[in-house]
VODO-497531 format. One record per residue (C-alpha): x, y, z; residue in three letters; residue number from 1. Coordinates in Angstrom, 2 decimals. Example, Ala and Ser with C-alpha at 12.3 -4.5 7.8 and 13.67 -1.06 7.14 Angstrom:
<atoms>
+---------+---------+---------+--------+-----+
!       X !       Y !       Z ! residu ! num !
+---------+---------+---------+--------+-----+
!   12.30 !   -4.50 !    7.80 !    ala !   1 !
!   13.67 !   -1.06 !    7.14 !    ser !   2 !
+---------+---------+---------+--------+-----+
</atoms>
This chain:
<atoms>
+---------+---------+---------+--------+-----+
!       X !       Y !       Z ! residu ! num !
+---------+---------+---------+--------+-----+
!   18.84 !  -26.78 !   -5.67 !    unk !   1 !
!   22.98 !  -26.74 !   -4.58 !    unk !   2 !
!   22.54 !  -29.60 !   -3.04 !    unk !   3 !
!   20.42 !  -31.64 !   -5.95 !    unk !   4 !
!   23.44 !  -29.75 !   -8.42 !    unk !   5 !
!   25.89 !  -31.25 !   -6.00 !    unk !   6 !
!   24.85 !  -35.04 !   -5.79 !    unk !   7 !
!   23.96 !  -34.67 !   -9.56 !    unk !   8 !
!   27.48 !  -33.40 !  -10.51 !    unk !   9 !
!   28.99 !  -36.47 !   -8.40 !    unk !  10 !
!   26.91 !  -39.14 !  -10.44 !    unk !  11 !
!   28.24 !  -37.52 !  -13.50 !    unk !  12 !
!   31.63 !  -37.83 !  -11.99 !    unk !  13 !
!   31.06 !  -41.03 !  -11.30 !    unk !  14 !
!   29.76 !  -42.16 !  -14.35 !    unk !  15 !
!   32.51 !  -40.17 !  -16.47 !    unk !  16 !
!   35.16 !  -41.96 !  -14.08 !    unk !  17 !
!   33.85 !  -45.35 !  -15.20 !    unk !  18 !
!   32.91 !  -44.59 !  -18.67 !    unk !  19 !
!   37.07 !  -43.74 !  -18.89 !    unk !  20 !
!   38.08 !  -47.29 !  -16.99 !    unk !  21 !
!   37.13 !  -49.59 !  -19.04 !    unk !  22 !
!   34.11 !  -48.74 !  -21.25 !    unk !  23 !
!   34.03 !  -52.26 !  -22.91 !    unk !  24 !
!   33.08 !  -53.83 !  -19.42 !    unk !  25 !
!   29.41 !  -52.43 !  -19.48 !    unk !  26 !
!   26.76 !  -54.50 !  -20.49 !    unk !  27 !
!   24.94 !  -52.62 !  -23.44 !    unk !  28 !
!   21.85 !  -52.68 !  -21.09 !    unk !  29 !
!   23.50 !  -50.73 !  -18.35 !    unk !  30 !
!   24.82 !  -48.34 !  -21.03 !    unk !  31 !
!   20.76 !  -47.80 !  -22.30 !    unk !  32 !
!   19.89 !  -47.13 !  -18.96 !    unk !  33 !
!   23.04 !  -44.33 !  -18.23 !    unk !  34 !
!   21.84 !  -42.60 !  -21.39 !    unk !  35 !
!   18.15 !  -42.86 !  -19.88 !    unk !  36 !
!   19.22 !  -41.69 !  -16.32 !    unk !  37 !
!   21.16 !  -38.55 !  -18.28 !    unk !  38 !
!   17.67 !  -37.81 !  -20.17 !    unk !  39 !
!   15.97 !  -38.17 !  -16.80 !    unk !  40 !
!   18.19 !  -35.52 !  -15.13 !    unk !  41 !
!   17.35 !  -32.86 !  -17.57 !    unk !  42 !
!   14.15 !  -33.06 !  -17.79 !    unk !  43 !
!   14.31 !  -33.12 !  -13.95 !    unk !  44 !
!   16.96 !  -29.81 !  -14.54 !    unk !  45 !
!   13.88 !  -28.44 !  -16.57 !    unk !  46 !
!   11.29 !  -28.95 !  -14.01 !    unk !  47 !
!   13.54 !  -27.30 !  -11.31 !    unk !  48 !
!   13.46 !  -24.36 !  -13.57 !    unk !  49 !
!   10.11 !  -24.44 !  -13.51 !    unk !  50 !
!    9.29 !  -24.44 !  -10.38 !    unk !  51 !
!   11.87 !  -21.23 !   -9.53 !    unk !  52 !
!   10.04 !  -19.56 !  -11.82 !    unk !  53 !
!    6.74 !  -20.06 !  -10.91 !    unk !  54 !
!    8.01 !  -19.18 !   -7.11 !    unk !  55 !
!    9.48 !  -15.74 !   -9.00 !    unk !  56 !
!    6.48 !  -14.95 !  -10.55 !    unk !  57 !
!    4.32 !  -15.77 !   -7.35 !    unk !  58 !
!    6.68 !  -13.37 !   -5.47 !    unk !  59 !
!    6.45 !  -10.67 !   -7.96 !    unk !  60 !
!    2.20 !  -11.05 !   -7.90 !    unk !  61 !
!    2.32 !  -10.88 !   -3.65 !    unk !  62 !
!    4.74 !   -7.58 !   -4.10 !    unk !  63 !
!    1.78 !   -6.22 !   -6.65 !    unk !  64 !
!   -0.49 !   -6.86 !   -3.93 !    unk !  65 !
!    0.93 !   -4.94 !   -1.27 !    unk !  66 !
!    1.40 !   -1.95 !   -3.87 !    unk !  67 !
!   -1.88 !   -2.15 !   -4.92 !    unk !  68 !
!   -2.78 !   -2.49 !   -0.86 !    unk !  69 !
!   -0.88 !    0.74 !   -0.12 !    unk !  70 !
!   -2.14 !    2.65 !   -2.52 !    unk !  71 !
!   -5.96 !    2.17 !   -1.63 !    unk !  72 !
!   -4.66 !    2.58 !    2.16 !    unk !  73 !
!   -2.92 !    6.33 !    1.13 !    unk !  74 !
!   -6.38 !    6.92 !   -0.54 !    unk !  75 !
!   -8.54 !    5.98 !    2.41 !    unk !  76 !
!   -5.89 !    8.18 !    4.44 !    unk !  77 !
!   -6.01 !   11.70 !    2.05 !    unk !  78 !
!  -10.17 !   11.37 !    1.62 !    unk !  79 !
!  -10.26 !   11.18 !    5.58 !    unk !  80 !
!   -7.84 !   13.83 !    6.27 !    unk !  81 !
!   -8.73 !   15.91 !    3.67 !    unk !  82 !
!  -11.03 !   18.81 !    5.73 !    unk !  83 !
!   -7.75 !   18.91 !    8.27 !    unk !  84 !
!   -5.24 !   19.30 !    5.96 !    unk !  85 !
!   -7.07 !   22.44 !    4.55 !    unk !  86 !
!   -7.10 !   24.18 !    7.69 !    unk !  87 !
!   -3.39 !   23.02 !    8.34 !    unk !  88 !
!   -1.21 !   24.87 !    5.10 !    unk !  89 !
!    2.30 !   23.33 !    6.46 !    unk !  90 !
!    0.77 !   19.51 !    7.08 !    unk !  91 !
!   -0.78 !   19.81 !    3.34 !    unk !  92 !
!    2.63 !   21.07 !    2.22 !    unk !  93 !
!    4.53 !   18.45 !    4.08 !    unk !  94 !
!    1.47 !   15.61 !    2.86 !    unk !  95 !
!    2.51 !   16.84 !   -0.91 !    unk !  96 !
!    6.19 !   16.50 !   -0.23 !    unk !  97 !
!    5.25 !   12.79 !    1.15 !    unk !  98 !
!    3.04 !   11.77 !   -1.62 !    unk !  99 !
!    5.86 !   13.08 !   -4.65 !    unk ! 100 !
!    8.25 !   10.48 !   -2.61 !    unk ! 101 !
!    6.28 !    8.16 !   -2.84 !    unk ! 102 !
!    5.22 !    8.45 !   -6.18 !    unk ! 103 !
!    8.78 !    8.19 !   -7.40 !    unk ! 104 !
!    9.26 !    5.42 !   -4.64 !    unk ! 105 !
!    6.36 !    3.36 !   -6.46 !    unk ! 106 !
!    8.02 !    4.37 !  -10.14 !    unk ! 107 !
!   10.92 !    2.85 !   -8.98 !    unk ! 108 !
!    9.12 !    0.02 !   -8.34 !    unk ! 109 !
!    7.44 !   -0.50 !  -11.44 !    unk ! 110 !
!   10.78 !    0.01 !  -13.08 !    unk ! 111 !
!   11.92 !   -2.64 !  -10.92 !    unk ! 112 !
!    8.89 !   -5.24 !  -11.87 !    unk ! 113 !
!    9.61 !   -4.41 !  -15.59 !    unk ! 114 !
!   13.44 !   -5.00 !  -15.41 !    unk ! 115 !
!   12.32 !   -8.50 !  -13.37 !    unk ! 116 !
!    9.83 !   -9.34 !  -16.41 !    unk ! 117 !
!   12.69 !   -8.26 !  -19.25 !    unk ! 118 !
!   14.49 !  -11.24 !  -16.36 !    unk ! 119 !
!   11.82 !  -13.42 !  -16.99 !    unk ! 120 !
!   11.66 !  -13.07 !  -20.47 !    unk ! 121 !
!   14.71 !  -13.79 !  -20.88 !    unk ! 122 !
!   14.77 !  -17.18 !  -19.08 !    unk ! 123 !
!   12.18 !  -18.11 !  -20.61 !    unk ! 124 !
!   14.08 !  -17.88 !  -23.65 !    unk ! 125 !
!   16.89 !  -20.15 !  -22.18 !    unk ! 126 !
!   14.14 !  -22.36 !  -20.85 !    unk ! 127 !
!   12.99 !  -22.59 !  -24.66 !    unk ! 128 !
!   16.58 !  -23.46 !  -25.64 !    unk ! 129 !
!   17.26 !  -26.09 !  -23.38 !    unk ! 130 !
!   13.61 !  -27.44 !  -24.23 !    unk ! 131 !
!   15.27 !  -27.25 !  -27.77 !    unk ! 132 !
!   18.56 !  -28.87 !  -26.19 !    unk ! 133 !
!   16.50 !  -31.55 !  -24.80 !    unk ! 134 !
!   14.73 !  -32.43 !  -27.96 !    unk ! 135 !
!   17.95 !  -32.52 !  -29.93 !    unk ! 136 !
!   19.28 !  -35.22 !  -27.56 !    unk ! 137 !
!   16.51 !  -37.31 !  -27.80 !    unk ! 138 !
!   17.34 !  -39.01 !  -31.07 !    unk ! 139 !
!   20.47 !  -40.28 !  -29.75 !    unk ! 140 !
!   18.32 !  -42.57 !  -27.25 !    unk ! 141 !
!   16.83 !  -43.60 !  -30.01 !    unk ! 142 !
!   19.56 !  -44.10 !  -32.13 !    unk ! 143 !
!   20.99 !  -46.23 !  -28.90 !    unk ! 144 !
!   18.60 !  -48.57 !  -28.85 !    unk ! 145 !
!   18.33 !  -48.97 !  -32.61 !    unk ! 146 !
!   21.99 !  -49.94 !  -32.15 !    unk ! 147 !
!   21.50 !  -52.59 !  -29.49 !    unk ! 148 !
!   18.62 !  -54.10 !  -31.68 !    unk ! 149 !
!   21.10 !  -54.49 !  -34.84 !    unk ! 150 !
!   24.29 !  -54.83 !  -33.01 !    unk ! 151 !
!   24.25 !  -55.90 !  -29.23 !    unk ! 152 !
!   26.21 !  -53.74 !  -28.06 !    unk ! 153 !
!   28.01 !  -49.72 !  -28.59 !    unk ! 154 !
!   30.38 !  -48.54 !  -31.03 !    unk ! 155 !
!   30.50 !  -44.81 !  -30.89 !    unk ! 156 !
!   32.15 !  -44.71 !  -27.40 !    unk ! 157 !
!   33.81 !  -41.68 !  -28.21 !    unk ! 158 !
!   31.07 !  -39.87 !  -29.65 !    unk ! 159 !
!   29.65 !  -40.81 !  -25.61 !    unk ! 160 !
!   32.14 !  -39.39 !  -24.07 !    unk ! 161 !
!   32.05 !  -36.25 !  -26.13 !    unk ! 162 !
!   28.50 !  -36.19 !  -24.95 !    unk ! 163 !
!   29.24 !  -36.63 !  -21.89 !    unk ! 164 !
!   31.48 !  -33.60 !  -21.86 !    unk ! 165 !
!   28.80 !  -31.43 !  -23.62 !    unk ! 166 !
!   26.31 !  -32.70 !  -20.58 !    unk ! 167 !
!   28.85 !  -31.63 !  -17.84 !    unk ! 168 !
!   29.19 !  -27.94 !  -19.68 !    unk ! 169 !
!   25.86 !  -27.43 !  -19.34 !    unk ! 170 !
!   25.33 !  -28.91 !  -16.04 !    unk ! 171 !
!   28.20 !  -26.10 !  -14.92 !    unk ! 172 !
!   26.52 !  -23.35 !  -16.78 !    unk ! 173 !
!   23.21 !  -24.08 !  -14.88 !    unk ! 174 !
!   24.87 !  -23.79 !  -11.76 !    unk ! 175 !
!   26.32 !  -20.38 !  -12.28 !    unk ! 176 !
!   23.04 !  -19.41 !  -13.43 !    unk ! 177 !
!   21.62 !  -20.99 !   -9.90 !    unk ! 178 !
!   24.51 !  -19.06 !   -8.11 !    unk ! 179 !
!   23.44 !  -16.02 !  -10.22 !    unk ! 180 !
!   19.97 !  -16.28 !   -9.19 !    unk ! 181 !
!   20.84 !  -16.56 !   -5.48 !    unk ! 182 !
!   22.61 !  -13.69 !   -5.23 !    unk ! 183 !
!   19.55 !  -12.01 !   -7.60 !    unk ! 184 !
!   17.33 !  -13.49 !   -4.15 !    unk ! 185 !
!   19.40 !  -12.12 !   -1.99 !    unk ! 186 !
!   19.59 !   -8.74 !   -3.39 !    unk ! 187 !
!   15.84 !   -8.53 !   -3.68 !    unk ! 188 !
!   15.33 !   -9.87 !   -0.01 !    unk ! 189 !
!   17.47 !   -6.84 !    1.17 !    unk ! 190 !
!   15.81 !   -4.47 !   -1.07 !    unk ! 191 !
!   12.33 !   -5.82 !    0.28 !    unk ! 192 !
!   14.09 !   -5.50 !    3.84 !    unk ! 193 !
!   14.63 !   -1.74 !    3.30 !    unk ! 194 !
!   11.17 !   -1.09 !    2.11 !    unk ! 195 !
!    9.25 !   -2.91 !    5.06 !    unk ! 196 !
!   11.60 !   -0.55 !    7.30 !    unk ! 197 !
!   10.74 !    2.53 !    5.26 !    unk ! 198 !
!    6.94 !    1.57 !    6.08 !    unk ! 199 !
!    6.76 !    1.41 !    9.64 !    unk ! 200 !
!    8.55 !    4.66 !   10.02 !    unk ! 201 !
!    6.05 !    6.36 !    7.61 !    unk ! 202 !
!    3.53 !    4.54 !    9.44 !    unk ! 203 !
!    4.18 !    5.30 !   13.10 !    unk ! 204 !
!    4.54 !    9.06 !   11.74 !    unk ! 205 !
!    1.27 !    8.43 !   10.32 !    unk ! 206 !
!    0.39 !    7.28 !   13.90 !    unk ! 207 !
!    1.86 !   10.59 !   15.88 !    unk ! 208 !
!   -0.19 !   12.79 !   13.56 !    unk ! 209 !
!   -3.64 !   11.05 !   14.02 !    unk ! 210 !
!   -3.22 !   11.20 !   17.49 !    unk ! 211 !
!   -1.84 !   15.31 !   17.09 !    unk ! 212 !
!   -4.97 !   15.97 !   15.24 !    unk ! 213 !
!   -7.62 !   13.75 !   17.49 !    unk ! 214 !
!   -6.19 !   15.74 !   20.07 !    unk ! 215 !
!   -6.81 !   19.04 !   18.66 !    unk ! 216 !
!  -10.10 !   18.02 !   17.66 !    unk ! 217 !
!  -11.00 !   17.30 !   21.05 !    unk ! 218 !
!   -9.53 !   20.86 !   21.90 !    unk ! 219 !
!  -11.81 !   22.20 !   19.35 !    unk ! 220 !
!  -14.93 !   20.42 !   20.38 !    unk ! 221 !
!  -14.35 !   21.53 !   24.18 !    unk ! 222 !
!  -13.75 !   25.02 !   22.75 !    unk ! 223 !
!  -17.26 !   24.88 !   20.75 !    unk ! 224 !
!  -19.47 !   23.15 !   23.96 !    unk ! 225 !
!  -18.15 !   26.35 !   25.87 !    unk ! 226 !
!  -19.10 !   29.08 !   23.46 !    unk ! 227 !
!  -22.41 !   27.43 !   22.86 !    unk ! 228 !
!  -23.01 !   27.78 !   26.59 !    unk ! 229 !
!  -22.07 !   30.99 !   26.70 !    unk ! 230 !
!  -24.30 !   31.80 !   23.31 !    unk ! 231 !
!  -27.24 !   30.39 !   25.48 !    unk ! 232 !
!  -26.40 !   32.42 !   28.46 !    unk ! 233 !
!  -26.60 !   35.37 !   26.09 !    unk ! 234 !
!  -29.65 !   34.46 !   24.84 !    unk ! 235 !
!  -31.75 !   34.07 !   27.57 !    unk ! 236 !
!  -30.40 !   37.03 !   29.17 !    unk ! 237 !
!  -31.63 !   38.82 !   26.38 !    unk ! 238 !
!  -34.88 !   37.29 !   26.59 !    unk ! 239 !
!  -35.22 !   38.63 !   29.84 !    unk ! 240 !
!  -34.47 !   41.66 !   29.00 !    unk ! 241 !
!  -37.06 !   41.85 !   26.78 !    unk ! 242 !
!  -39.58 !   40.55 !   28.71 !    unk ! 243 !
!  -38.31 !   43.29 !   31.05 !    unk ! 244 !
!  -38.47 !   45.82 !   28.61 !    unk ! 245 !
!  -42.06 !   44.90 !   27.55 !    unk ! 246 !
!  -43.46 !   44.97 !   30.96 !    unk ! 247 !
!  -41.54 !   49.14 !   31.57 !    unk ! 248 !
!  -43.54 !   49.60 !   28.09 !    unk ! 249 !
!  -47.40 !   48.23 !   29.62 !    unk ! 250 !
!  -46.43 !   50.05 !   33.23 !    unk ! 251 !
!  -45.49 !   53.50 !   31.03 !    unk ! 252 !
!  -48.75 !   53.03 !   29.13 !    unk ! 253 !
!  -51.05 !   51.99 !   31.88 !    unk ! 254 !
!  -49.75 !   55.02 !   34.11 !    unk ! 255 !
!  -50.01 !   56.93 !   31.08 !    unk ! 256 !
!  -53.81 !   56.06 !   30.34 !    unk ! 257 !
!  -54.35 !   56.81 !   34.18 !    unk ! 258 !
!  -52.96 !   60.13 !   34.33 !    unk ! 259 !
!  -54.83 !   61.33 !   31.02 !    unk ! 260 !
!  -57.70 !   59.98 !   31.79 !    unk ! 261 !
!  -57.99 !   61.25 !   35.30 !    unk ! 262 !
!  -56.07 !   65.08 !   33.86 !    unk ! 263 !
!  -58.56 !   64.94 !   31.01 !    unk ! 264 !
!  -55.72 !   65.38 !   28.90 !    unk ! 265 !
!  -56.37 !   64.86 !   25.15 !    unk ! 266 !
!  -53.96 !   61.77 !   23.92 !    unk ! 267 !
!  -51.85 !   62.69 !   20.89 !    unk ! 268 !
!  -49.12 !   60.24 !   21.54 !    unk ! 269 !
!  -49.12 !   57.42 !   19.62 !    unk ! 270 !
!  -48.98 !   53.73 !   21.80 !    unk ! 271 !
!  -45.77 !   52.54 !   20.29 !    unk ! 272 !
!  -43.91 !   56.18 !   21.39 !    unk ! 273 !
!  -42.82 !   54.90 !   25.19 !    unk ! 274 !
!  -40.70 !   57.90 !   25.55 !    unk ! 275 !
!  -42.99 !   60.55 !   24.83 !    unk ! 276 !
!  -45.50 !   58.78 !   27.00 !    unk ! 277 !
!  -43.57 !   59.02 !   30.06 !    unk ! 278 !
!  -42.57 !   62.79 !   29.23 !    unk ! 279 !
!  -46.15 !   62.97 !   29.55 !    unk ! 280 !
!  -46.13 !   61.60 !   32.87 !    unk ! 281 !
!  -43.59 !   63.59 !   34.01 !    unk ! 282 !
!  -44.81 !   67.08 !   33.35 !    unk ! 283 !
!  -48.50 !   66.17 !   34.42 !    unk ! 284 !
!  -46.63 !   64.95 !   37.87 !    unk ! 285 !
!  -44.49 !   68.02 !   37.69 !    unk ! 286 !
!  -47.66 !   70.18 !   37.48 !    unk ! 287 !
!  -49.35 !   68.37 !   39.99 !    unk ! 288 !
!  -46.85 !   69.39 !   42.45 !    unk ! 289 !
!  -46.30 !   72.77 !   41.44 !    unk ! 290 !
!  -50.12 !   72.72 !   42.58 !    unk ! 291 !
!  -49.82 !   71.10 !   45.61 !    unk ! 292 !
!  -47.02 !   73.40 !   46.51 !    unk ! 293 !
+---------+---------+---------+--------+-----+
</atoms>
């Protein structure tokens, strides 16, 4: 855009230098088609507009993209995390203190996008003037070539000039407005600089503290295989225990059976009473050798 300011700025120069030599030695045809060529290089000003501001505006949509990216990422991230970060107080803390900043990061953003649409609003505004401008000078092409139909050839040379001058203002307040917008571009290419930094250092924290917590879950799931082995160690050692226990019970009663049965002793003792069965036992054995003694 400099460079298509610069080269147009030197035609103008050009043309002004010869418009002040010796206007009279222009054919009237040449002079139709300088007034053409200075139509031709607004509306070729215009279009330039144009197209930077589509190229803002496309900008501006990619930057709501990669908000609107981030923030579904941070979602994914705090509905995956969430069962850690309940068992962790300080990571939830420091995951709060994170998510504020970032909050306020993206409302400084938005503020941003509406300050660049006030922007845009605003050039389009200008572009709506110098669409005015524009349609304000046409009439003098007209009036032009009505002249060179009655007359053959330009009187107002002047009025031209004066024209001229008008077109040269303009053509060096678009150019501060170019220079304007480049340092605008520049600005916001430092600003975006900044915030792709800020990103990958959030991001390779985000990195460290997966790998912190697939590590302790690893931890955790060695810890859990062990106590379930030792759970089923317990358990079948009890289950031999009461197999153990059962088969003391059936000896006590069998041996208790016997021995009434052969003492003729009357059975009060109820089946489920183990202990009073083998006091039983005992004192029938106990008798038998006080009688074998």
């Amino acid at each position: 855009l400099e460079e298509q300011l610069r080269a147009a700025f030197r035609d103008k120069l050009c043309l002004l230098t010869v418009l002040a030599g010796d206007p009279a030695t222009l054919l009237p045809s040449t002079r139709v088609l300088l007034k053409r060529r200075e139509v031709v290089e607004v509306e070729q000003e215009l279009q330039n507009r144009r197209e930077e501001f589509q190229q803002r505006m496309q900008r501006l949509a990619q930057r709501r993209q990669q908000l609107a990216r981030r923030e579904r990422q941070h979602r994914d991230a705090i509905l995956k995390f969430d069962s850690f970060l309940k068992a962790v107080a300080a990571r939830r803390e420091r995951a709060l203190r994170r998510a504020g900043e970032e909050r306020a990061r993206a409302a400084a953003e938005r503020a941003e996008a509406a300050r660049l649409q006030r922007e845009l609003a605003g050039l389009l505004r200008h572009r709506e003037r110098l669409a005015r401008r524009l349609q304000s000078l046409r009439p003098f092409g007209d009036y032009l070539r009505d002249v060179l139909a009655r007359m053959g050839q330009f009187q107002d040379v002047p009025a031209m000039l004066v024209h001229v001058g008008v077109l040269a203002g303009v053509r060096a307040a678009l150019a501060r407005e170019a220079e304007a917008g480049q340092e605008r571009l520049a600005r916001d290419r430092a600003e975006l600089q900044r915030y792709r930094q800020d990103t990958s250092t959030e991001l390779q924290g985000t990195k460290d503290e997966l790998a912190w917590l697939h590590t302790h879950l690893e931890a955790a799931h060695q810890d859990a295989l062990q106590w379930e082995s030792c759970w089923t160690h317990i358990q079948n050692t009890a289950t031999q225990k009461t197999l153990l226990l059962v088969q003391i019970k059936l000896a006590v009663l069998n041996l208790f059976q016997l021995t009434t049965a052969q003492l003729r002793i009357p059975t009060d003792r109820a089946q489920e009473d183990t202990k009073a069965q083998l006091d039983m036992v005992l004192l029938c054995m106990r008798g038998l050798a006080d009688i074998c003694a």
